[in-house]
C-alpha positions as a Markdown table, in Angstrom:
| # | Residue | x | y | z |
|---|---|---|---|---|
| 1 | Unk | 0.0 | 0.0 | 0.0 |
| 2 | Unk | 1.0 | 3.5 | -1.0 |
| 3 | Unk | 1.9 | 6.0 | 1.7 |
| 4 | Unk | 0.5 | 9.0 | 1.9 |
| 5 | Unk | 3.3 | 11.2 | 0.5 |
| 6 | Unk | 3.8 | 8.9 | -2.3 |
| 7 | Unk | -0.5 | 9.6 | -2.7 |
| 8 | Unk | 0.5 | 13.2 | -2.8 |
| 9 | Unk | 3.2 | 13.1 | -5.4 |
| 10 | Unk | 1.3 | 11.1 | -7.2 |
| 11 | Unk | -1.6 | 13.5 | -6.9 |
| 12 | Unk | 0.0 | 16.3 | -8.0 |
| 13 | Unk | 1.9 | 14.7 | -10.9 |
| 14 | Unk | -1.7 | 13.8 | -12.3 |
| 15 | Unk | -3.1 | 17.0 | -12.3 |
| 16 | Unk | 0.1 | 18.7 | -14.4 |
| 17 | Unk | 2.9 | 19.2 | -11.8 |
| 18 | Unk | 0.8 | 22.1 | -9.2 |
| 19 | Unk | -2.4 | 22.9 | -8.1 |
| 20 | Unk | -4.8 | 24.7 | -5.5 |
| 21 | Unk | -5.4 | 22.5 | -2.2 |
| 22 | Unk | -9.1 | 22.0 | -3.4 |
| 23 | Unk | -7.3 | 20.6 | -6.4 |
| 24 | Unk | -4.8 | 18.4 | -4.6 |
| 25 | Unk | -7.6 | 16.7 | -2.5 |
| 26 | Unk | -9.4 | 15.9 | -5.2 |
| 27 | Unk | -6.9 | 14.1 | -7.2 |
| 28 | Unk | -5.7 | 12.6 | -3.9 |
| 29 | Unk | -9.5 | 11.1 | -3.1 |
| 30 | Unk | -9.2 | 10.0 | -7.2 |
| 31 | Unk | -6.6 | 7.7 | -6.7 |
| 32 | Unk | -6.8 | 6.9 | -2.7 |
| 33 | Unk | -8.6 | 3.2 | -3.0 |
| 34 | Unk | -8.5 | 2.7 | 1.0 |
| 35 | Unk | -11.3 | 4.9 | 3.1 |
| 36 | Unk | -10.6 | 8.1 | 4.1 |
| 37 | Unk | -9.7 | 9.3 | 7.6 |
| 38 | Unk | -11.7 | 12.2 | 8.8 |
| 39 | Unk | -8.8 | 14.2 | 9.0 |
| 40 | Unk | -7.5 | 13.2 | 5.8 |
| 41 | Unk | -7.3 | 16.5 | 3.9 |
| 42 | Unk | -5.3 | 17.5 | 7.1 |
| 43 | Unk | -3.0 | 14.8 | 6.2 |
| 44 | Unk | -2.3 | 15.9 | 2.8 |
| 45 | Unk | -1.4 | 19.1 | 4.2 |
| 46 | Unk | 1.2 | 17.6 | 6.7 |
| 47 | Unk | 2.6 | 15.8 | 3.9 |
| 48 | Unk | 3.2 | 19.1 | 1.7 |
| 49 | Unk | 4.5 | 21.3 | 4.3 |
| 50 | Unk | 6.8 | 18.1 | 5.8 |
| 51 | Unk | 8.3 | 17.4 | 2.7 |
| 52 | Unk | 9.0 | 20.9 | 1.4 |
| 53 | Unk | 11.9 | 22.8 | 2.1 |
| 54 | Unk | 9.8 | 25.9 | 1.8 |
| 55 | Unk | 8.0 | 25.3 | 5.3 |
| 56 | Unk | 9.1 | 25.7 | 8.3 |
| 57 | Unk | 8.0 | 22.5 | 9.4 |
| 58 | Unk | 10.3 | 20.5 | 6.6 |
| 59 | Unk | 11.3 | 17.1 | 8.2 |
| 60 | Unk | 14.9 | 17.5 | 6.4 |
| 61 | Unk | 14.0 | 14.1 | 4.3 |
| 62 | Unk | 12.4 | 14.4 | 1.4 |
| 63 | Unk | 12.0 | 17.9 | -0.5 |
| 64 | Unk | 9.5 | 17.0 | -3.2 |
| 65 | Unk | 7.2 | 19.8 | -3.0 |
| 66 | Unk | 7.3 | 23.9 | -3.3 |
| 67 | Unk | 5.2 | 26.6 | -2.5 |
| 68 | Unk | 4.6 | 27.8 | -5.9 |
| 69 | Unk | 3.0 | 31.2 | -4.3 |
| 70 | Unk | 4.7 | 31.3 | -0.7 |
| 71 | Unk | 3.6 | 29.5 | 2.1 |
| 72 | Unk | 0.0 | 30.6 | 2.9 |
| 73 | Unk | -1.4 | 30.8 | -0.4 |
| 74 | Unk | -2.6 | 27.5 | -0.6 |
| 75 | Unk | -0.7 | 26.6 | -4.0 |
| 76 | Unk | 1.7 | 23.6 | -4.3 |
| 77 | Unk | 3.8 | 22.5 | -7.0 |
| 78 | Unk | 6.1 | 19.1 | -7.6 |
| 79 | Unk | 9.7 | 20.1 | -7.3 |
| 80 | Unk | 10.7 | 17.9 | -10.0 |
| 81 | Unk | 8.7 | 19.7 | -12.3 |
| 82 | Unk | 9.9 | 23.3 | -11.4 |
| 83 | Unk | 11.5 | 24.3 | -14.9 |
| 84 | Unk | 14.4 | 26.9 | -15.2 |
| 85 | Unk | 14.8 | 29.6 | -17.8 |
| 86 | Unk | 16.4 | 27.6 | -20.7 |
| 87 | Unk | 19.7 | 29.7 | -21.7 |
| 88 | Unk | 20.1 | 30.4 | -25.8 |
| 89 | Unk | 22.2 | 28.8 | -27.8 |
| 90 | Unk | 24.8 | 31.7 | -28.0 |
| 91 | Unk | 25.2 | 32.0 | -24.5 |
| 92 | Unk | 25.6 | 28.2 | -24.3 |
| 93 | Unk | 28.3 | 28.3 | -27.0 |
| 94 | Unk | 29.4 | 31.1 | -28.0 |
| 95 | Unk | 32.1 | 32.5 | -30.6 |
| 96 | Unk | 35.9 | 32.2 | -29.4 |
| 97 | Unk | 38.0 | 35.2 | -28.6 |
| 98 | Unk | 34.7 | 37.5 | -29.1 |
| 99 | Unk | 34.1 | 39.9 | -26.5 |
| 100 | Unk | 30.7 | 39.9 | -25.1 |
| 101 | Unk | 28.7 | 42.5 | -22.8 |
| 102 | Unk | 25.6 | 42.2 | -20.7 |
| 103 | Unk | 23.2 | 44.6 | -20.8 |
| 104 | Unk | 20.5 | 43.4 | -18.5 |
| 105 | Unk | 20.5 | 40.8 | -15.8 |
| 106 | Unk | 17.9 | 38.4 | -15.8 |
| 107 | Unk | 17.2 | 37.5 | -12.0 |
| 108 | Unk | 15.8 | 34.1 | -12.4 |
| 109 | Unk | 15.1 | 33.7 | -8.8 |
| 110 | Unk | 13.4 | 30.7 | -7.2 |
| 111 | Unk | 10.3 | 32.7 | -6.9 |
| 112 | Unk | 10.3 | 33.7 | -10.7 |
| 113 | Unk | 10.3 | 30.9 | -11.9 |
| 114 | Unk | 7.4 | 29.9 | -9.7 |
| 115 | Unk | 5.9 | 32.7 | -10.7 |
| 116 | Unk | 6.6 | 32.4 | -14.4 |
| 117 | Unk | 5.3 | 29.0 | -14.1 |
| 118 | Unk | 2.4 | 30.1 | -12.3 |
| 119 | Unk | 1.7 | 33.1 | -14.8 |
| 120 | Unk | 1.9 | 30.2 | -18.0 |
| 121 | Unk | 5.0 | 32.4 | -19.3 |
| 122 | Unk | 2.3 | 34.8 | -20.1 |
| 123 | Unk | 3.6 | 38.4 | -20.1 |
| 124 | Unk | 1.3 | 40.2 | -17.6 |
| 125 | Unk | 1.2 | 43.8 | -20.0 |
| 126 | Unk | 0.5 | 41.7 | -23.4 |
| 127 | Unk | -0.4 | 38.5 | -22.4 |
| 128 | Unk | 2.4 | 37.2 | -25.2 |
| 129 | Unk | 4.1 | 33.8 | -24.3 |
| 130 | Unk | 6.9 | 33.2 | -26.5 |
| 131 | Unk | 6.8 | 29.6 | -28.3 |
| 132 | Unk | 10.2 | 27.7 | -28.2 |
| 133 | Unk | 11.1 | 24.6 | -30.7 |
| 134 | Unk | 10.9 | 22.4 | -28.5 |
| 135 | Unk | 7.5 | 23.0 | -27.6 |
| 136 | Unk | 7.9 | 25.1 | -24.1 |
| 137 | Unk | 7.4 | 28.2 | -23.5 |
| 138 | Unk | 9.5 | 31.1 | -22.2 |
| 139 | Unk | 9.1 | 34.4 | -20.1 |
| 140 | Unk | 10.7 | 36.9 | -18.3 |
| 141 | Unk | 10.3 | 38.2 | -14.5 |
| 142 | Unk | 11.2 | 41.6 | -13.3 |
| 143 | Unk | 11.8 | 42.9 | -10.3 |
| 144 | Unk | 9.9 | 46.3 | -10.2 |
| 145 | Unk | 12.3 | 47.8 | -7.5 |
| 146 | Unk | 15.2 | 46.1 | -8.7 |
| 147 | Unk | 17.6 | 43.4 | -6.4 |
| 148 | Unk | 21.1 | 44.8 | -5.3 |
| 149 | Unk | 22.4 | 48.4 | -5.1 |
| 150 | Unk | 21.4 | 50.9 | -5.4 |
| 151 | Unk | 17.5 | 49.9 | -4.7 |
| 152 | Unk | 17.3 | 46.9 | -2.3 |
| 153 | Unk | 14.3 | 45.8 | -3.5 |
| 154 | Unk | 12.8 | 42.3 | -2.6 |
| 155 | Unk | 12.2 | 38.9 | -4.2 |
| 156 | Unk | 8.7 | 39.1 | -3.1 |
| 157 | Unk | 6.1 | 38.2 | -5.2 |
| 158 | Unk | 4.7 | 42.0 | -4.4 |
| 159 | Unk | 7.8 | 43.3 | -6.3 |
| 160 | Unk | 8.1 | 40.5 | -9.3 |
| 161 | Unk | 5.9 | 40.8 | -12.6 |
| 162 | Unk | 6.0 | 38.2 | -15.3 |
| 163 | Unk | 7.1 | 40.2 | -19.2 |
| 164 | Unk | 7.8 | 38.9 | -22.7 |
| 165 | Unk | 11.7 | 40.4 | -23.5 |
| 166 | Unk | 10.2 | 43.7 | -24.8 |
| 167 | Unk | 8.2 | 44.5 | -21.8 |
| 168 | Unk | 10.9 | 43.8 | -19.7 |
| 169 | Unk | 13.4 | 45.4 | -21.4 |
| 170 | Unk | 11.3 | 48.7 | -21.5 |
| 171 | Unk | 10.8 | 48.5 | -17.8 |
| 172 | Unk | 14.5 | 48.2 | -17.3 |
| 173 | Unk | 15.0 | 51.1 | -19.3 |
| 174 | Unk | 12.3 | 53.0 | -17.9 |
| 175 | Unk | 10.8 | 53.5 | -20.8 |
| 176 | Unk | 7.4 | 52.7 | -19.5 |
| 177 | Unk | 5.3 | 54.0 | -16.9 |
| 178 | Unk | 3.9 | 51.0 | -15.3 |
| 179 | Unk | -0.4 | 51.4 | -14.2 |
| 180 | Unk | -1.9 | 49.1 | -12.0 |
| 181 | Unk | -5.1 | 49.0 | -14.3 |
| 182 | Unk | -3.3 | 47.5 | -17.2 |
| 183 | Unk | -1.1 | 45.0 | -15.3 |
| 184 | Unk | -3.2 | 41.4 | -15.8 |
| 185 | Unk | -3.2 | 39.4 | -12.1 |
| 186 | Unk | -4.8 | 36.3 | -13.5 |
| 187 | Unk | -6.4 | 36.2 | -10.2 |
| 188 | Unk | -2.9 | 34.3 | -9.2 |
| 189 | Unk | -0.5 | 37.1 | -7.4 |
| 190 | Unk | -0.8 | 41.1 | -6.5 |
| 191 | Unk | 1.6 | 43.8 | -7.1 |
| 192 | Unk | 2.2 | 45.6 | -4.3 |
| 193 | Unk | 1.3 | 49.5 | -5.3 |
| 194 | Unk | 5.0 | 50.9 | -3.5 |
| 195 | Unk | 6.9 | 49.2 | -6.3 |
| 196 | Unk | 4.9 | 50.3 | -8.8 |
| 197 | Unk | 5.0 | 53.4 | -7.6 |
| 198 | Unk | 8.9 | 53.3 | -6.7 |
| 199 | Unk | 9.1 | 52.1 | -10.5 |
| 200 | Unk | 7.2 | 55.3 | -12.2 |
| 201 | Unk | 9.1 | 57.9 | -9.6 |
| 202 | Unk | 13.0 | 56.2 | -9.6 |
| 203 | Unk | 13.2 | 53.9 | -12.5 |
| 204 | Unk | 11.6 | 56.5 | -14.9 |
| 205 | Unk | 13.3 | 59.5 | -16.2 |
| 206 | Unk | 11.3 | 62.9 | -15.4 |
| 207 | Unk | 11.7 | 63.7 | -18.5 |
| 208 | Unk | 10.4 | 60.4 | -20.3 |
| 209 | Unk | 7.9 | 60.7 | -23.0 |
| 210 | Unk | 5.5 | 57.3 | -23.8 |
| 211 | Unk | 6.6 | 54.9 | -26.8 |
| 212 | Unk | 6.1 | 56.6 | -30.0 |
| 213 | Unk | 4.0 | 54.3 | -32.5 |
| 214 | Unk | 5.1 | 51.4 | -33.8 |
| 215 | Unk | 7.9 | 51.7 | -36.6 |
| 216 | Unk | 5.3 | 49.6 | -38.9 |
| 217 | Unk | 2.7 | 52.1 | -39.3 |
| 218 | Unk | 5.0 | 54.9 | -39.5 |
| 219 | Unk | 6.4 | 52.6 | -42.5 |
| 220 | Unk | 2.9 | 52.3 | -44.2 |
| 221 | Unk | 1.9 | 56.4 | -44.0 |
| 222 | Unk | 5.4 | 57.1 | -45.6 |
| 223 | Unk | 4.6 | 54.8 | -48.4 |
| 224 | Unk | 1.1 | 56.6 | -49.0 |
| 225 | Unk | 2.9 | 59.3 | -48.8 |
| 226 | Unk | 5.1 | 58.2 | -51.5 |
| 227 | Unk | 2.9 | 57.6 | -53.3 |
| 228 | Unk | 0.9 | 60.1 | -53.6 |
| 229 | Unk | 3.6 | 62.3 | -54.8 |
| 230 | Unk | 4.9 | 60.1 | -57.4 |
| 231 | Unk | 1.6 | 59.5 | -58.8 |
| 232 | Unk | 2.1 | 55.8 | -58.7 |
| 233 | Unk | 0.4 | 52.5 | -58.4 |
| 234 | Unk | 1.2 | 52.6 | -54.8 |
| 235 | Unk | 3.0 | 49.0 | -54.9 |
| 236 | Unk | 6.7 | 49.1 | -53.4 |
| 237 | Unk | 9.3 | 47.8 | -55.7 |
| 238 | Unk | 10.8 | 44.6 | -55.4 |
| 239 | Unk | 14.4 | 45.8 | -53.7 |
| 240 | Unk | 12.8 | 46.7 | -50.7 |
């Protein structure tokens, strides 16, 4: 017979990996054969929180589970199916003797990831999750007061938003004023207004001016343009 961590991890592997408590149980009383305890969904709960090394009560054993929204939130995940940013290939191998410069750190902290993970790689301004060969999906997650020096800020899933590359790169910059309104929760994790707020007042120049339109249509009206004056079919010509 199955013990009840093992009914856990199984559990959880069944329904994709994570999953709300009301989720768990219900997978758990799926495939438990044997009849329930009354304080069986207490149980399951034991078996998370002993066999995590998120909780405070961890029993130092077995680390099979994570709080995929910090311990409280009542959302658990199967460690072994926690996935890490994949790194490109030019990073992996890249050209010999050619100097290279990073312009951006990517803090992919244990908490991003979860979050990434939790978020479906969804960017939470554009709701764009990027498609990679071999079939996953990738993301970004930015700290809104950044880590480190100068600004301290916290990997706290308060100060963490999940971006495609161009979102986050633009919030690095500060070239984007970040509005709680337009920021998409997913009913999954809240931003905590002082970063957003620390974002538009430190990260953004006083001086910054929003995005001009995109390069495309700016392409188009010069074409009309164009062709307007040249009195001509309009059709672009083939060297273009």
């Amino acid at each position: 017979m199955s013990t009840w961590r093992e009914d856990v991890e199984t559990a959880l592997r069944s329904i994709g990996g994570q999953g709300t408590l009301s989720q768990i149980y219900e997978a758990v009383r799926a495939r438990v054969s044997r009849p329930l305890p009354a304080t069986w969904q207490a149980i399951v709960r034991r078996e998370l929180e002993y066999n995590s090394s998120d909780s405070e009560s961890y029993q130092q054993r077995y680390d099979l589970f994570f709080s995929v929204r910090g311990i409280g939130a009542g959302v658990w995940g199967l460690r072994e199916l926690e996935t890490f940013t994949p790194e490109p290939e030019d990073i992996q191998s890249p050209p010999e003797r050619v100097p290279s410069q990073v312009y951006r750190i990517l803090r992919d902290t244990q908490m991003a990831r979860r979050l990434k993970k939790a978020h479906g790689d969804q960017c939470q301004l554009c709701d764009t999750a990027l498609a990679l060969p071999n079939g996953g999906t990738y993301s970004e997650a930015h700290h809104i007061r950044p880590l480190g020096a100068p600004h301290f800020g916290p990997d706290h899933p308060g100060n963490i938003i999940v971006l495609c590359p161009n979102h986050h790169a633009l919030l690095d910059y500060g070239a984007l004023r970040l509005e709680a309104r337009s920021i998409n929760r997913r009913n999954i994790h809240g931003i905590d207004p002082q970063y957003i707020d620390y974002h538009n007042r430190v990260i953004v120049p006083p001086t910054h001016l929003e995005p001009r339109p995109p390069i495309v249509g700016r392409v188009e009206e010069r074409h009309q343009v164009t062709s307007a004056e040249g009195g001509g079919t309009g059709g672009m010509s083939s060297g273009h």
